[in-house]
FIVODO-237079 format. One line per 5 residues: their letters; for each residue z, y, x of C-alpha. Coordinates in steps of 0.02 Angstrom, whole numbers. Each point is the difference from the previous one (the first is absolute). Layout:
A) Z/Y/X  ...
END
This chain:
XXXXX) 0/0/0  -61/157/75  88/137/-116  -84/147/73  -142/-75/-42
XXXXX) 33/-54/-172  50/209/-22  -155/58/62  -114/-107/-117  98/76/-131
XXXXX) -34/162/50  -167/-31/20  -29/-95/-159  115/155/-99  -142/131/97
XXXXX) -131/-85/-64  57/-5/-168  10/201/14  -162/-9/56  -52/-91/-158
XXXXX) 114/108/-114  -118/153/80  159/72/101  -92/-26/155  -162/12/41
XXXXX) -120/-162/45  -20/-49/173  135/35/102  50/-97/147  153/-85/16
XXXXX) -10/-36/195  146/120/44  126/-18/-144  155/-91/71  165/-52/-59
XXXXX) 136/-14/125  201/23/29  48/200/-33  45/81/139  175/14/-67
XXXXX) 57/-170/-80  99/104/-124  -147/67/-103  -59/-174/-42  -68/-186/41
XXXXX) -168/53/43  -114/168/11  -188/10/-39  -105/156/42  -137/-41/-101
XXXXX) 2/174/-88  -17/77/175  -149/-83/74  -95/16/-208  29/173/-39
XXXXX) -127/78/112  -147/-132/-45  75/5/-176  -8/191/-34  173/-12/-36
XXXXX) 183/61/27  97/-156/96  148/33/-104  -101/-25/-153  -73/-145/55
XXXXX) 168/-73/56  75/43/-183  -120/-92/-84  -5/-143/107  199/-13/-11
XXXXX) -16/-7/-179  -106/-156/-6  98/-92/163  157/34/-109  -68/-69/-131
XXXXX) 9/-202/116  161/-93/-11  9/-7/180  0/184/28  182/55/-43
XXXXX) -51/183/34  -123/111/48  23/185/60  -108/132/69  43/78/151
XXXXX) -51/150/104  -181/59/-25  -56/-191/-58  91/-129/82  58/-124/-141
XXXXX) 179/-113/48  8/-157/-78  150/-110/-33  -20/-177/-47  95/-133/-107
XXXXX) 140/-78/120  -63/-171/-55  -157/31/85  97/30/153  126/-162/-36
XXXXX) -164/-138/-19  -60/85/200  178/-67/39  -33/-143/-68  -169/-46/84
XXXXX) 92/66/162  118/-129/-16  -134/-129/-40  -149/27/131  131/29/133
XXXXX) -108/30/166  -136/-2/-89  20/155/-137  -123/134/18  -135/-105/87
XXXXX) -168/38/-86  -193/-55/6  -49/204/15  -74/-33/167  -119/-113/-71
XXXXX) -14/-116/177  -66/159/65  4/-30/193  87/126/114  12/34/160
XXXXX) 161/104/59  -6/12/189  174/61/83  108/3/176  -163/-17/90
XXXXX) 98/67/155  -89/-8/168  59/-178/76  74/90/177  176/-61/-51
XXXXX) 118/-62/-129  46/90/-159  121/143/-13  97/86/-126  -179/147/-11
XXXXX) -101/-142/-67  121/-61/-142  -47/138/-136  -180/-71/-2  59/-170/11
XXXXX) 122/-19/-147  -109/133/-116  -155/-77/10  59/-164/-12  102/50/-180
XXXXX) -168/70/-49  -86/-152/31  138/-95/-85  -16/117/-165  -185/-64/-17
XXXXX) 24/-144/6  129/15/-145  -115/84/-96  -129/-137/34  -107/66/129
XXXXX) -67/-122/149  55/72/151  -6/-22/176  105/74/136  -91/36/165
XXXXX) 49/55/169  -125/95/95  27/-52/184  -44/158/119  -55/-105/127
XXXXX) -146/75/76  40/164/57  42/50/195  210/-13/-72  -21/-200/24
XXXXX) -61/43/174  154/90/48  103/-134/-82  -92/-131/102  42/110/167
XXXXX) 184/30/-52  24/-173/-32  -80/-55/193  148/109/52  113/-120/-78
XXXXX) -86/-151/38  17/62/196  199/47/-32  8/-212/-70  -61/-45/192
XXXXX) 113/133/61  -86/139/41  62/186/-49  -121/65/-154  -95/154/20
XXXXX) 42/70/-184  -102/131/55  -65/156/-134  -96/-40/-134  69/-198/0
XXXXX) 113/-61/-132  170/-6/84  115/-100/-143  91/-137/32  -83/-123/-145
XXXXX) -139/-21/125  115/-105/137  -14/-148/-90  -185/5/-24  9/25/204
XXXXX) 102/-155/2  -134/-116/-122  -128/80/109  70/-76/135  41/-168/-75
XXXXX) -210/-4/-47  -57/53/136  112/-30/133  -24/128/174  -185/-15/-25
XXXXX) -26/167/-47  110/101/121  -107/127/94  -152/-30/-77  -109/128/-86
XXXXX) 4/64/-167  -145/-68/-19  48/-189/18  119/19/-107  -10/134/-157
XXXXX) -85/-73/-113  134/-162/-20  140/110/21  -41/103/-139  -15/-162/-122
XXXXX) 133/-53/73  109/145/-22  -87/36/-181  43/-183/-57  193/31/40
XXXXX) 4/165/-66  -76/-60/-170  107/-155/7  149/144/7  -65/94/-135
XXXXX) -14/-145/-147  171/-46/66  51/164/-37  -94/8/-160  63/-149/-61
XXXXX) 202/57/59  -37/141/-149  -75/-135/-128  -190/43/28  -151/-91/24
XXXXX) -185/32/34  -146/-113/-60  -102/78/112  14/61/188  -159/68/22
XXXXX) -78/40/189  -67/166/46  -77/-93/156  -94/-101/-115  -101/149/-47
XXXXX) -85/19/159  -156/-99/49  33/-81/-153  -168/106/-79  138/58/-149
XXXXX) 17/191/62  -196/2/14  -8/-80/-187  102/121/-81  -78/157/99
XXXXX) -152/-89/-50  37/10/-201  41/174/39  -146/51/83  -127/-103/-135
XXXXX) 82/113/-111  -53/169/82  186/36/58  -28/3/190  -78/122/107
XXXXX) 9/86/171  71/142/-1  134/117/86  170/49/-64  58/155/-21
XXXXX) 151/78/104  157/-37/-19  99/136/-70  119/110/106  0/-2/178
XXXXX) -132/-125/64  76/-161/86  -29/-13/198  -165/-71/39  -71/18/-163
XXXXX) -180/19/-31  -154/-32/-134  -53/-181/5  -106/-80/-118  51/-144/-69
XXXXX) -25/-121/-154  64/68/-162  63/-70/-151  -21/106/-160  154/-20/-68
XXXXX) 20/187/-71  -129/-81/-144  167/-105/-48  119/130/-5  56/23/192
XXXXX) 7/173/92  -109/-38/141  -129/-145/48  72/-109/127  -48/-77/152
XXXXX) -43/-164/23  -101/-33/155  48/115/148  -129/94/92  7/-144/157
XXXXX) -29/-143/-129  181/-70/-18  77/-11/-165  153/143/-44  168/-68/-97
XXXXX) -80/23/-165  -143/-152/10  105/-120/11  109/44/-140  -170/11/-99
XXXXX) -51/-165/47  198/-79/-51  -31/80/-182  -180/-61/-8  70/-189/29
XXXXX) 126/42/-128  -127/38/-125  -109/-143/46  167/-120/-19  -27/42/-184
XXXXX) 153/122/-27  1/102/-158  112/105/62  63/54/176  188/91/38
XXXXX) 25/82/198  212/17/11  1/132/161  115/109/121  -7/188/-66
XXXXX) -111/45/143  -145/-75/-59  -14/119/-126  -155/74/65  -87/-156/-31
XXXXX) 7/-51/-204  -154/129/-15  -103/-98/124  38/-170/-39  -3/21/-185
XXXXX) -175/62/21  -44/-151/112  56/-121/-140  -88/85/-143  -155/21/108
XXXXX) -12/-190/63  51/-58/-190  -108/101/-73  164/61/-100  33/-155/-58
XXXXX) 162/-25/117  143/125/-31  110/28/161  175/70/-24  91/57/145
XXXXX) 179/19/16  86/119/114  185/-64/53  124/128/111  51/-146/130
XXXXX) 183/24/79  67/97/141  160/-17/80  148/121/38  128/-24/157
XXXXX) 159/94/-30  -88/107/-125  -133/54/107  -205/-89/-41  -12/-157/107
XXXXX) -190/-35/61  -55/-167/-16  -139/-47/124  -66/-169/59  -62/90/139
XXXXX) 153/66/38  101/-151/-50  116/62/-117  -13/-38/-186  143/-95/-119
XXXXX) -82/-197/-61  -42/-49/-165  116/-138/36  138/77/60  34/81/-158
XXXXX) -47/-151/-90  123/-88/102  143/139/-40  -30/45/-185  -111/-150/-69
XXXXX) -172/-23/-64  51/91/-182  82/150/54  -141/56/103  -135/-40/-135
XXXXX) 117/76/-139  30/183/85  -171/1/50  -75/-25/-180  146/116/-73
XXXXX) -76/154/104  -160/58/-35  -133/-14/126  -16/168/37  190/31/33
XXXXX) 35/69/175  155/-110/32  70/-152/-45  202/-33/49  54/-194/6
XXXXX) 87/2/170  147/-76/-56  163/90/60  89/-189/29  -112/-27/163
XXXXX) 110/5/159  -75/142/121  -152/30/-84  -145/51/100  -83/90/-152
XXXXX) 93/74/-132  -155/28/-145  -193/-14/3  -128/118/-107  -176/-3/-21
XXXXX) -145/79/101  -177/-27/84  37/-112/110  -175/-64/77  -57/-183/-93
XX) -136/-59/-132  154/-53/-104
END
């Protein structure tokens, strides 16, 4: 029993019979009316503003559209009362019995009351964390994490087929550096001091990767070139990191269907697919971009490059997608991930991301209608992550650096259902988040808010 429901298909069926009675006009659409909880829970049961959105289609005052239609709602025996309110709002109060058979169904259904068919099978894609896989989990990445795996939990309550996906940032020049930092370790195993030097990722999670490396490979590599011995190290290191991640994951009650490779993108023909459909369409073309604004960034100049036409779909500027010297830029790649979405059959496709990607819903949105021919929605959603404080003062988490908080430590301290339950009783977009919890002996960090802090997820 969905008894918002059941109140709105009154309403509707009591407009319509204005409609008929010649109190309305013919032809209005019913796509915005809504009936929901009052703001205040002591003007009624439930609130409809379908005077509101009528009364400019209608020719009409709201508040005489909301008299009339209070008349005829009073008028049901489920409706104890029906009032006007402000310019056209209309309050409703309902029989208590109505309210004693939800308990009833409650008690019934158990788990399963409120599940419904609405989604129809529709299959989803909801794609969150998708942090870069350069170390384990910490408490910046849990936002995106616990919020996007609710969401996906919600559809499939409401009957929606969803999948949850993990985009693995594995083919960027970060894995390089974690391949190098994690040599360093690997020499420290056969005793030799590290050279952690700038630019390396300094944290201690890496020393037992340096230790497996060892086991695997024994002193074969020591002194050799980066060359011999890069490309394994970065699997290597990747496979550990990712192994550290779903353990993670899986510490806060989440798991992926899908851990899908960025790596496998390239010379895999899928980038030059999607840039393909693009450019079959008429959306590519050389061209140059203009100046960024402000003061120009050292070493800038005009460089032609290939353009996609995204502006066409909404976007503030075409975006490059080829760069003038023939390598691809960030944003191919992330055209040719949503392209395979698309062609994996999804009716619908959800990106959960850190705050600082707000600069690219525009682009990608575009992307998405472009390659499915606006077939595919995309919905983006923007989560603050978390920043920590050190006797009150902003604590900066950094891999690079080797300072951040873990996922697991705070699992480990406060349990799996705290964390998830303060982070989906603060809205996404709230700057800070407190769940330090004052019994911890010499706490190292007293609270943790949100902010940009640099991830996909």
């Amino acid at each position: 029993m969905n008894l918002f429901a059941e109140i709105k298909t009154l309403v509707l069926e009591n407009l319509n019979v204005l409609v008929t009675e010649g109190a309305l006009p013919e032809g209005l659409n019913y796509a915005n009316v809504a009936v929901e909880p009052p703001r205040d829970p002591l003007h009624g049961d439930m609130a409809t503003n379908a005077a509101m959105v009528l009364a400019k289609p209608a020719g009409l005052k709201p508040r005489d559209i909301a008299e009339a239609l209070a008349v005829k709602l009073a008028e049901d025996p489920r409706v104890q009362s029906a009032d006007v309110a402000g310019p056209g709002f209309l309050n409703l109060r309902l029989d208590p019995t109505l309210w004693f058979g939800i308990v009833s169904e409650a008690l019934s259904k158990e788990a399963d009351f409120g599940r419904s068919s609405m989604g129809a099978g529709r299959k989803v894609n909801v794609e969150f964390v998708s942090t870069n896989p350069t170390g384990p989990l910490h408490v910046g990445h849990t936002r995106g994490a616990v919020f996007g795996d609710a969401l996906a939990g919600l559809l499939e309550f409401a009957g929606y087929d969803v999948t949850r996906e993990y985009y693995i940032n594995d083919g960027g020049a970060q894995v390089d550096v974690l391949a190098r930092s994690a040599y360093e370790r690997y020499r420290e195993a056969h005793g030799l001091e590290p050279e952690i030097v700038e630019g390396l990722y300094p944290g201690d999670y890496l020393i037992p990767v340096g230790q497996a490396l060892k086991e695997k490979f024994g002193d074969s590599l020591i002194d050799q070139p980066e060359s011999v011995w890069l490309q394994d190290l970065r699997e290597f290191s990747t496979d550990m990191m990712m192994d550290s991640i779903r353990s993670d994951l899986a510490a806060i009650g989440v798991t992926m269907d899908v851990y899908f490779s960025e790596k496998s993108l390239y010379g895999s023909g899928k980038i030059e697919a999607a840039l393909n459909n693009l450019d079959a369409k008429g959306l590519l073309y050389e061209g140059v971009l203009e100046p960024p604004k402000g003061k120009l960034p050292e070493g800038w100049e005009a460089r032609e490059q290939t353009l996609f036409k995204s502006t066409e779909y909404g976007d503030d500027a075409d975006r490059p997608v080829k760069k003038s010297d023939g390598g691809w830029t960030y944003f191919a790649p992330d055209i040719a991930y949503h392209f395979d979405k698309i062609e994996r059959g999804f009716d619908e496709l959800i990106d959960v991301l850190g705050a600082d990607h707000g600069g690219y819903v525009k682009r990608m949105k575009a992307a998405v209608s472009a390659l499915s021919d606006n077939k595919v929605p995309l919905d983006i959603k923007l989560c603050q992550l978390v920043k920590l404080y050190k006797n009150g003062e902003p604590f900066k988490m950094s891999k690079r650096a080797g300072n951040f908080v873990l996922l697991s430590d705070v699992v480990e301290q406060v349990g799996a259902d705290v964390t998830r339950f303060i982070m989906l009783t603060r809205k996404t977009t709230r700057r800070w988040i407190s769940i330090w919890p004052k019994r911890w002996s010499n706490p190292k960090i007293t609270r943790f808010s949100t902010s940009n802090m640099p991830t996909r997820g």
